[in-house]
C-alpha positions in Angstrom: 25.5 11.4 32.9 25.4 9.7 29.5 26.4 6.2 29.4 28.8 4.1 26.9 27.4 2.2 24.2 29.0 -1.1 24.3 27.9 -4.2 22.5 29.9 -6.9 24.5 31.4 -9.3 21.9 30.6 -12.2 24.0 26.7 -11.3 24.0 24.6 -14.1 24.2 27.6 -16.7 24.5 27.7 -19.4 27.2 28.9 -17.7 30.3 31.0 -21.2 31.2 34.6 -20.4 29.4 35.4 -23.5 27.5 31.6 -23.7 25.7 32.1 -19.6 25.2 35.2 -20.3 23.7 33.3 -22.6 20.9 30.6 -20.4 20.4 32.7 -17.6 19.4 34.7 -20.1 16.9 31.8 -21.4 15.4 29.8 -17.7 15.3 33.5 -16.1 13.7 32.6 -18.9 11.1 29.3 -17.9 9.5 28.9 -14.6 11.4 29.6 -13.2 7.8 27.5 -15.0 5.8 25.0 -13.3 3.3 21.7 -12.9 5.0 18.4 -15.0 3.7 15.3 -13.1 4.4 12.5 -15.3 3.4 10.3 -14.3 5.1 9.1 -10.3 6.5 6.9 -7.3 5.8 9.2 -4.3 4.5 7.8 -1.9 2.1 8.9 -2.7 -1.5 8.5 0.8 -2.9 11.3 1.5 -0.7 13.5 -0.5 -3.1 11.9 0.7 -6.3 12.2 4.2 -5.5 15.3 4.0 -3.7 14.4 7.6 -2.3 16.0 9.0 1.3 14.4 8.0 4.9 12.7 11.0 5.9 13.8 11.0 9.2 14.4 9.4 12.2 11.2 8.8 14.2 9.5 7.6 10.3 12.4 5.1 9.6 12.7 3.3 13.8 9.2 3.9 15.7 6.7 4.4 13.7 7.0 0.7 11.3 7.9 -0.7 14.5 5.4 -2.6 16.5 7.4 -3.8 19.2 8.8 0.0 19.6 5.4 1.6 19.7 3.5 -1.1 22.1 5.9 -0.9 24.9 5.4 2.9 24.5 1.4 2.6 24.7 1.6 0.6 27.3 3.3 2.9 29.4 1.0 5.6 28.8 2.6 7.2 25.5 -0.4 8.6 23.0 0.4 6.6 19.2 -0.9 9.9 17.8 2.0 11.7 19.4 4.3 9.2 17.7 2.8 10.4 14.5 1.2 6.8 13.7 -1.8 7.3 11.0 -5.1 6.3 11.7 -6.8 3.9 9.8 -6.9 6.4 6.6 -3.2 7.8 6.9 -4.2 10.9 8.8 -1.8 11.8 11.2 -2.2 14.0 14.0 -1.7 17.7 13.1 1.4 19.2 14.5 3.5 16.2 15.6 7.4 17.3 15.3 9.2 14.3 14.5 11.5 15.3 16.6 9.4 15.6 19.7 8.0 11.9 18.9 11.6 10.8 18.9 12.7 12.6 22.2 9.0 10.6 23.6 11.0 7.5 21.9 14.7 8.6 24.2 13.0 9.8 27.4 10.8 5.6 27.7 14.0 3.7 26.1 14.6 2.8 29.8 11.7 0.4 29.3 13.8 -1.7 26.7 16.5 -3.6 29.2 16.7 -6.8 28.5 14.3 -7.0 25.8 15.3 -8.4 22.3 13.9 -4.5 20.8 16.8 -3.3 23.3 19.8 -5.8 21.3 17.9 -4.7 17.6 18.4 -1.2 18.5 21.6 -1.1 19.7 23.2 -2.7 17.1 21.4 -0.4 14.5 22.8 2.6 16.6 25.9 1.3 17.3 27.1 -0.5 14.0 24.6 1.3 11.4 24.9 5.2 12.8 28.1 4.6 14.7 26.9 5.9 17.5 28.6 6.2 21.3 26.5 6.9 23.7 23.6 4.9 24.9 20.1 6.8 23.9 18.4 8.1 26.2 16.5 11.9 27.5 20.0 13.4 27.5 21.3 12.0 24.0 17.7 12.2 22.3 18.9 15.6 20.1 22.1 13.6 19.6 20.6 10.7 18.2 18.1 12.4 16.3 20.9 15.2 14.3 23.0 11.9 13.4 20.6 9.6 12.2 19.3 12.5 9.9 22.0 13.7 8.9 23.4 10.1 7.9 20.0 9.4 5.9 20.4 12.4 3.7 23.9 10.8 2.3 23.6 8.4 -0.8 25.2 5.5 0.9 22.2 5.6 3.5 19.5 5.4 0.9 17.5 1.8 0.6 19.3 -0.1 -2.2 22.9 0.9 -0.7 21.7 -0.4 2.6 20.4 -3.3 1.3 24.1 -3.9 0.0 25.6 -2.9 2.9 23.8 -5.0 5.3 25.0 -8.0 2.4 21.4 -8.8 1.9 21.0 -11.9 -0.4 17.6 -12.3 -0.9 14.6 -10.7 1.0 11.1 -11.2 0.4 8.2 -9.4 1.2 4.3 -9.9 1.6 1.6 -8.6 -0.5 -2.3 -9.2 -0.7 -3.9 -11.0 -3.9 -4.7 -7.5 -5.2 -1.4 -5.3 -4.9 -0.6 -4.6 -8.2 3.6 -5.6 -7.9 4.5 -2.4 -9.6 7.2 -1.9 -7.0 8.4 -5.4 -7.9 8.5 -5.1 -11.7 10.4 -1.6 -11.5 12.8 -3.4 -9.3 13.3 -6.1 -11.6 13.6 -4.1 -14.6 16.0 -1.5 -12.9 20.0 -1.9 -13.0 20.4 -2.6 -9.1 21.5 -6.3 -8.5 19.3 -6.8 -5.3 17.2 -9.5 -4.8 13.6 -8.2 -3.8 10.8 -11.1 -4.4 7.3 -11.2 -3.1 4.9 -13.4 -1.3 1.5 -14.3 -1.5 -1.0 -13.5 1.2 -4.2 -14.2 0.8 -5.7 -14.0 3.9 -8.1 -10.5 2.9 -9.8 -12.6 0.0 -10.0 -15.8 2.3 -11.2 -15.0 5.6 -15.0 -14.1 5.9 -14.9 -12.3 9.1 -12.2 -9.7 7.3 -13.9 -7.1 6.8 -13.7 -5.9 3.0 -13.7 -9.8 2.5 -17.0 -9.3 -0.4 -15.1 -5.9 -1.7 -12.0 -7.6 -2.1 -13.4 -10.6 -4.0 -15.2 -8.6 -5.9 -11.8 -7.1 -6.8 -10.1 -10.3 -7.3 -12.5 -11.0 -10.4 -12.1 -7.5 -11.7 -8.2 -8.7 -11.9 -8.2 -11.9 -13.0 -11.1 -11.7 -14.9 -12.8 -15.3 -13.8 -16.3 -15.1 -12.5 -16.6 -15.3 -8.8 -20.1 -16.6 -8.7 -19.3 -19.5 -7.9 -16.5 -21.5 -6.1 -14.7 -23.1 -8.9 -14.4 -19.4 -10.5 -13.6 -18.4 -7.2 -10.9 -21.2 -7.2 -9.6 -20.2 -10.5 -9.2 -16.5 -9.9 -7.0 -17.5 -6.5 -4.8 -20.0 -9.0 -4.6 -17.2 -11.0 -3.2 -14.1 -8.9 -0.7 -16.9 -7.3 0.9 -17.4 -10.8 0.9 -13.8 -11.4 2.8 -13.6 -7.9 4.9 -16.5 -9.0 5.8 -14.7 -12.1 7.3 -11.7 -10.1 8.9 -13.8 -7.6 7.3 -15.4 -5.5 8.2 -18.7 -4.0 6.2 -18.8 -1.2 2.3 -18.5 0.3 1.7 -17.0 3.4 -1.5 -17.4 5.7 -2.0 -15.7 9.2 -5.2 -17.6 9.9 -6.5 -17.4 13.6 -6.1 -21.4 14.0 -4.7 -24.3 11.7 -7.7 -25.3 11.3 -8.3 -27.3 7.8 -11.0 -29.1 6.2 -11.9 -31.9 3.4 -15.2 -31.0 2.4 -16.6 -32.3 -0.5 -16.8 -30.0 -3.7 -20.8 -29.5 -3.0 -20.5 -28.8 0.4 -18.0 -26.3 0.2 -19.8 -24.7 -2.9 -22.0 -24.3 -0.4 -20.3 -23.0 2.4 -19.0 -20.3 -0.2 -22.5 -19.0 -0.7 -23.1 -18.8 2.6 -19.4 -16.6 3.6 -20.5 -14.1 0.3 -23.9 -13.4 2.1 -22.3 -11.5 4.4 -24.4 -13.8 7.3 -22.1 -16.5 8.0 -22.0 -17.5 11.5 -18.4 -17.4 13.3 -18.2 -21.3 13.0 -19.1 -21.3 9.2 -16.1 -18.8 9.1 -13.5 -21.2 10.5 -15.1 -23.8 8.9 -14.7 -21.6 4.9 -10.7 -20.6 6.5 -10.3 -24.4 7.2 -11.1 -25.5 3.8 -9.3 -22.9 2.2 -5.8 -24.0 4.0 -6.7 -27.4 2.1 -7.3 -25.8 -1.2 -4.2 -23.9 -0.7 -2.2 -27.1 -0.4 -3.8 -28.3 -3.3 -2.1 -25.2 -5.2 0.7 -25.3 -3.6 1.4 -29.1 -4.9 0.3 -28.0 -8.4 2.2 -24.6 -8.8 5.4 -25.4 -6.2 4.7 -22.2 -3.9 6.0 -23.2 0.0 2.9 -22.7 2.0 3.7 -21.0 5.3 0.8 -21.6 8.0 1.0 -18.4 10.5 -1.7 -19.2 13.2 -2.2 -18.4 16.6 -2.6 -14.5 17.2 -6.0 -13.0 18.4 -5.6 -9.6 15.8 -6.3 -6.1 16.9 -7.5 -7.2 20.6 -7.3 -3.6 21.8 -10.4 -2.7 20.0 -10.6 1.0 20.8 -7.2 0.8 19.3 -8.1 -0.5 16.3 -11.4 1.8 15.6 -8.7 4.7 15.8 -5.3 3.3 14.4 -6.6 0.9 12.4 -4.7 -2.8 12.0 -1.2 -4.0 13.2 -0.9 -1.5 15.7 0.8 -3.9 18.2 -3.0 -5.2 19.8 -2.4 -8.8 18.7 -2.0 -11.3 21.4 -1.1 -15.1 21.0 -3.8 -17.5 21.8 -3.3 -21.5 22.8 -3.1 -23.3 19.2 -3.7 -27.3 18.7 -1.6 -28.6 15.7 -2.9 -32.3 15.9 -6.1 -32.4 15.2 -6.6 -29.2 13.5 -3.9 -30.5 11.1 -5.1 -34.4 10.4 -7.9 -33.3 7.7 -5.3 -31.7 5.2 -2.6 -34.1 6.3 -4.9 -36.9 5.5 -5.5 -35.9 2.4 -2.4 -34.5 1.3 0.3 -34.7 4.2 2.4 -37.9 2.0 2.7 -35.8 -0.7 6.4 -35.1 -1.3 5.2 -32.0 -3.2 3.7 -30.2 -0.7 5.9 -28.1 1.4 4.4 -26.4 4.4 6.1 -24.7 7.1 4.2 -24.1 10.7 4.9 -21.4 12.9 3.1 -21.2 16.7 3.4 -18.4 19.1 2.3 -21.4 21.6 5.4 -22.5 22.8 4.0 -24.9 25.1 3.1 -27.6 21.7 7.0 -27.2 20.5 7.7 -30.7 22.0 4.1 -31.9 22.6 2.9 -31.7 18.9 5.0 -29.5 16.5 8.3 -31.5 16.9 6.5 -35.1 16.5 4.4 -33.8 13.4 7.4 -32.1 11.6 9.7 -35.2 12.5 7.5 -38.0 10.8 5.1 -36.2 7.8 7.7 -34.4 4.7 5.3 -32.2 4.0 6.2 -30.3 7.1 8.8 -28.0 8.7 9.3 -25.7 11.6 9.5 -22.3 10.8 11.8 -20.6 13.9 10.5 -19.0 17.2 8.2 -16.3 15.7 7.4 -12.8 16.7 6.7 -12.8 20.6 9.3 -15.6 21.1 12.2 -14.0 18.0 14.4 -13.7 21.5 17.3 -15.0 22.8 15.4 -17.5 25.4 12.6 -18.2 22.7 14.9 -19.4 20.4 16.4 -21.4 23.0 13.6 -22.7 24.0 12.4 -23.6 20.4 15.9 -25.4 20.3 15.9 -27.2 23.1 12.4 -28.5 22.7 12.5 -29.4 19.1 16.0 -30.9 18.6 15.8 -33.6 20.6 12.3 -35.2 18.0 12.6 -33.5 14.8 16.5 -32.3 14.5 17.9 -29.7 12.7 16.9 -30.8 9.4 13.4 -30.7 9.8 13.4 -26.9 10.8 14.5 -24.0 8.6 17.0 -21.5 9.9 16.0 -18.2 10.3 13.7 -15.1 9.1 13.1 -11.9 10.5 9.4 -11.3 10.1 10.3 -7.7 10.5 8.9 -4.0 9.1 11.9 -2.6 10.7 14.5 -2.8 7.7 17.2 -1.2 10.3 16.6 -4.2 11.9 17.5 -7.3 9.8 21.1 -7.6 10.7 20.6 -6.9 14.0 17.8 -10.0 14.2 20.1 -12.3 11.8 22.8 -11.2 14.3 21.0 -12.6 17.4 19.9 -15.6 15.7 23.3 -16.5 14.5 24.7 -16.2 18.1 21.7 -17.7 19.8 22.4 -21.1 17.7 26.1 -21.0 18.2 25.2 -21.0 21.5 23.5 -23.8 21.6 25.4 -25.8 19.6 28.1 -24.6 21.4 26.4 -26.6 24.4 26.1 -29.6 22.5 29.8 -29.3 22.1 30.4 -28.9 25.4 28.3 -31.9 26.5 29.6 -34.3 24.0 26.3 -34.6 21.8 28.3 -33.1 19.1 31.7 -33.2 17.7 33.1 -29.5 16.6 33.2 -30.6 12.9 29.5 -31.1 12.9 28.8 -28.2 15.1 30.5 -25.7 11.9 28.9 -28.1 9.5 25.2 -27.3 11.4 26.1 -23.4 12.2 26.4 -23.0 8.5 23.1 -25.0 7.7 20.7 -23.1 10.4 22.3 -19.5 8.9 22.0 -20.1 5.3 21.6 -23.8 4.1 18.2 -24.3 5.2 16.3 -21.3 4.1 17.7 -21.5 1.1 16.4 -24.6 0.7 12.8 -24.4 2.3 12.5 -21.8 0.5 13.2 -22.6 -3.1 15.8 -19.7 -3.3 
């Protein structure tokens, strides 16, 4: 027996009636607000072309990490999914529709997980759909959705309108080419598509087309690479050439926050040593270290926010990785130490009121300990939100409760989505919204807040803030 699809209007909402009560006044109060995405990995080219979704399995499991790792960990082949390996093959003979029904018959495994609120409200409010998914509804599901992405109003840019999109932003390497982002630019659709930089291919030694892709960088830019100071110049380069399309922001997804002050001769030096292709592991967080340093130094100089993504172990599942290739839902958080990994950049450059870094952690247990203290006393910094593991209704909590109390509100900066998932983004700005009416709804409730501020910082933490950190 198929069950009703019900998204309870309530969801998330104190259960105690008189804080409920304010969380649903202050939600009905910015609930509608445009949506800031500042921050994510969506596919530009599917705003420049502005073509159909192929279908459903192509547009919700196969961009989704969060979908297909639950599956693999229950048993379920990626191949079968139709995921490409590491050179876009994909298995021969995969139906999309039988990948999808492999997608109904595990959505069991979902409850309770944020993937399980996403979905639901793309089903729900996006494809209007009634019944819960599931082995029974999986041809259901699948005719709908395709049927809905073969109308005009389902395509990209009418989405992105839909959804009331204000600004998203996307995240390309040093040596993408931005074609997607000048067409989108130069076409007649009003939506707001920047890009980001992320340098991490052309910056971290133990990457492995690290050599190839510097050797790129110079055939760009055209500045000599021999040495560190062309090397320097070609990376100051490509980010004005990102700034020119866009960009306001950096982006670096370094295994640690590591940074270093190293004299111009020693890391000269170090560069050599990284381009030998020899380097030892600790010469590669050492040349990763100094790099965050240099890319403070550019951020001062040419205004980009520098976001500082550390913490993940990448593609742990190595098996995984030989086959599938990267991103394939095999990276796994590690501890991360802010303090000390932080001081040498901070040192040198933490007082400057022109550097603007926002740190992320997938270590929830430094929120309080050394995030919190660092973002409340240097202005260089801010918090970006609970990240990727912890985007969920008790990691944002958590990141609330623990980060309020030393660096406030102001020191923080709303919300992204981080997502691949386009379907997604109102569904993730939707959860975030409730989550902090929630807790400011608590606040309320407790007397640590008077209603009038409570709208006042609702409306900040949805739109305010990102806007702001962000340059936007």
């Amino acid at each position: 027996m198929s069950t009703p699809l019900i998204l309870n209007e309530d969801r998330l909402f104190p259960v105690e009636p008189s804080a409920r009560a304010v969380a649903r006044e202050l939600y009905c109060n910015i609930h509608n607000l445009p949506i800031i995405s500042p921050h994510g990995h969506t596919d530009p080219s599917w705003f420049s072309g502005n073509a159909n979704f192929s279908n459903p399995t192509e547009l919700l499991v196969t961009p989704d990490h969060y979908v297909f790792r639950m599956l693999y960990s229950q048993g379920v082949d990626l191949a079968d999914l139709g995921i490409a390996g590491p050179a876009g093959v994909v298995k021969p003979g995969v139906d999309p529709r039988e990948a999808w029904r492999k997608f109904a018959n595990h959505y069991w495994l979902f409850r309770a997980t944020p993937s399980r609120l996403w979905l639901d409200y793309v089903f729900k409010n996006v494809f209007d759909l009634q019944l819960v998914l599931s082995a029974e509804t999986s041809d259901l599901y699948y005719d709908t959705i395709l049927e809905c992405l073969a109308q005009e109003n389902f395509k990209p840019r009418q989405l992105f309108d839909r959804f009331n999109i204000e600004l998203l932003a996307t995240t390309e390497s040093p040596l993408d080419s931005l074609q997607h982002h000048r067409v989108i630019a130069e076409s007649d659709w009003g939506g707001r598509v920047i890009t980001a930089f992320r340098p991490d291919n052309v910056i971290d030694p133990e990457h492995a087309e690290f050599n190839a892709n510097i050797d790129r960088l110079e055939i760009l830019t055209g500045e000599s690479v021999a040495s560190y100071a062309g090397y320097l110049n070609a990376l100051r380069n490509r980010r004005e050439f990102f700034k020119q399309h866009g960009a306001t922001s950096s982006d670096h997804g370094h295994p640690t926050p590591a940074t270093a002050d190293l004299s111009d001769q020693e890391a000269a030096a170090l560069y050599v040593a990284v381009r030998s292709g020899n380097a030892s592991a600790a010469e590669a967080e050492l040349f990763r270290a100094q790099m965050l340093t240099e890319m403070a130094k550019m951020s001062i100089d040419d205004g980009l926010v520098m976001q500082i993504h550390p913490g993940s172990f990448r593609n742990h599942n190595q098996s995984l990785y030989e086959k599938f290739g990267r991103d394939k839902g095999a990276d796994i958080p590690v501890k991360a130490e802010f303090v000390n990994n932080l001081r040498p950049l901070l040192s040198k450059l933490g007082n400057n009121k022109n550097l603007e870094i926002i740190l992320f952690t997938l270590d929830e247990t430094n929120y309080a300990r050394e995030l919190a203290p660092l973002v409340g006393h240097y202005p260089s910094l801010k918090a970006g939100p609970a990240w990727w593991f912890h985007d969920s209704p008790e990691g944002m909590k958590r990141f609330r409760e623990q980060m309020t109390e030393t660096a406030g509100f102001y020191n923080t900066v709303g919300f992204n989505d981080d997502t691949r998932a386009f379907l997604s983004i109102p569904a993730r700005h939707d959860v975030a919204r409730r989550c902090d009416c929630a807790f400011l709804a608590g606040l309320v409730a407790s007397g640590r807040l008077s209603l009038e501020e409570a709208h006042e910082v609702a409306l900040d933490l949805t739109y305010n803030l990102a806007k702001k950190a962000y340059h936007l």
